[in-house]
C-alpha positions in Angstrom: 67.7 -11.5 -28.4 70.0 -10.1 -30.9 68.7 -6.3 -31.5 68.7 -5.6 -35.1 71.1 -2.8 -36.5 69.6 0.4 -37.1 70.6 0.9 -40.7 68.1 -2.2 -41.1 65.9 -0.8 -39.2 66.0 2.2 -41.5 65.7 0.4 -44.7 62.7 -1.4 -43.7 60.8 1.6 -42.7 61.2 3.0 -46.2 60.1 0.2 -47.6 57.1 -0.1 -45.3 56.2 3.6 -45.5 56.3 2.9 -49.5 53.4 0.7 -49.1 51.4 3.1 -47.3 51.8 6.2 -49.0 51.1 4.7 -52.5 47.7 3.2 -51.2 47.5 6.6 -48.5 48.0 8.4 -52.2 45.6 6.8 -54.1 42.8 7.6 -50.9 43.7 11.5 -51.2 43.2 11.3 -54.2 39.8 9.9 -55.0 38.6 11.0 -50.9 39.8 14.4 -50.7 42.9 15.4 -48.9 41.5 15.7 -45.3 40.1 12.3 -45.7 43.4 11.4 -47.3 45.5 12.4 -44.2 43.3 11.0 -41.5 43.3 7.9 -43.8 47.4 7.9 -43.8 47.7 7.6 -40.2 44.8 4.4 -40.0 46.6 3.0 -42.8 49.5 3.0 -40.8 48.1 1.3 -37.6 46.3 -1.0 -40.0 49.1 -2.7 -41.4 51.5 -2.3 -39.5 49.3 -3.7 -36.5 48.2 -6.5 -38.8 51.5 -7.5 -39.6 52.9 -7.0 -36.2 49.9 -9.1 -34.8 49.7 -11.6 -37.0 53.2 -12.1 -38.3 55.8 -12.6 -36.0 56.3 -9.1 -36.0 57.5 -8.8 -39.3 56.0 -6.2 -41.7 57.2 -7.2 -45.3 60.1 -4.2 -44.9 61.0 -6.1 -41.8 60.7 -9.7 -43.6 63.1 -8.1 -46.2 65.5 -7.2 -43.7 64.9 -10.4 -41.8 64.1 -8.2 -38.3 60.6 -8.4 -36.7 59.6 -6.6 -33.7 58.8 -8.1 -30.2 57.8 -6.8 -27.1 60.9 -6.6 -24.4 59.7 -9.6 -22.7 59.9 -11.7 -25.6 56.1 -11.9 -26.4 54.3 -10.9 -29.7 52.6 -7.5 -30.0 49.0 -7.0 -29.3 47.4 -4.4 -31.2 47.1 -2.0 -28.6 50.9 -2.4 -28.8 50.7 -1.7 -32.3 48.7 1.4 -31.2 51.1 2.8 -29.2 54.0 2.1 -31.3 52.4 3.8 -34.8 51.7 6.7 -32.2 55.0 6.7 -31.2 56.3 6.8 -34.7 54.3 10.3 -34.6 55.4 11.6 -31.7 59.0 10.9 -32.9 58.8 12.8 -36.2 56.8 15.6 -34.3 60.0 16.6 -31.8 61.9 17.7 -34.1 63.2 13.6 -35.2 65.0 13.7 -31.6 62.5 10.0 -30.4 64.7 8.5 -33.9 67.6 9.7 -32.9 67.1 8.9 -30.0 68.2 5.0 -31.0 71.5 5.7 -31.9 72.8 7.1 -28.4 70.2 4.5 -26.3 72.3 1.1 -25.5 69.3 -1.1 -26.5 68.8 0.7 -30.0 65.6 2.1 -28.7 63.6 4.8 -30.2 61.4 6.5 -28.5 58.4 4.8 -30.2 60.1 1.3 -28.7 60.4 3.0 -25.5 56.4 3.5 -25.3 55.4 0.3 -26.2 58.1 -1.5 -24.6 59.5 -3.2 -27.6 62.5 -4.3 -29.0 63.3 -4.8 -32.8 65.3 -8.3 -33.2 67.2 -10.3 -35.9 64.3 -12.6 -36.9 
C-alpha cells in the first residue's frame, strides 16, 4: 500500500469539511445554534462514515485526490471505524493540532485519528 502524501491528504479534508459546514450552516441556521453544533459533529460521522463504508473509502475530497482510506490490514472500514476516526479528528484539533501534526514526524503518515482506528490513508 502506497500511503498517500499529506499535502493530499490536506486538500481533501478541505474539500470534505466544505461539504459539511455548508449543510452544518444551513442546520444552525434554521435549528438554532446548539442544535446546529451537535448537528456538525453527526454530520461529520454521517458522511464521512457513509462514504468510508460504502465507498472504498473515498469521500468525494478523497475521490478528488484519488486517496481513500483503509484499515491497516487492508480491509474496508466499518462504521464503528468511522466512529472512531471522526472522534479522532476531534481529539486532534482539541490538543492543541499536535494528533495532525502528529503525521508529518510518524513514518507511516499517521495522525493520531489513524492511530485510533488503525487506519491508513492510501493512493486509491
Amino acid at each position: 500500500m502506497n500511503k498517500a502524501s499529506l499535502g493530499s491528504r490536506f486538500i481533501a479534508l478541505i474539500i470534505d469539511n466544505i461539504a459539511i459546514a455548508i449543510v452544518a450552516w444551513i442546520l444552525s441556521s434554521l435549528l438554532g445554534s446548539t442544535i446546529g453544533s451537535i448537528s456538525s459533529f453527526i454530520l461529520a460521522v454521517i458522511y464521512n462514515g457513509y462514504f468510508w463504508t460504502t465507498r472504498n473509502g473515498q469521500t468525494p475530497g478523497k475521490q478528488m485526490m484519488k486517496i481513500r482510506v483503509v484499515k491497516t490490514n487492508g480491509a474496508a472500514l466499518t462504521w464503528t471505524d468511522a466512529i472512531i476516526r471522526v472522534v479522532g479528528y476531534y481529539i486532534n484539533t482539541f490538543v492543541i493540532f499536535i494528533g495532525w501534526i502528529w503525521a508529518f514526524f510518524d513514518a507511516d503518515r499517521q495522525g493520531w485519528h489513524d492511530k485510533l482506528a488503525s487506519t491508513y490513508v492510501v493512493d486509491a
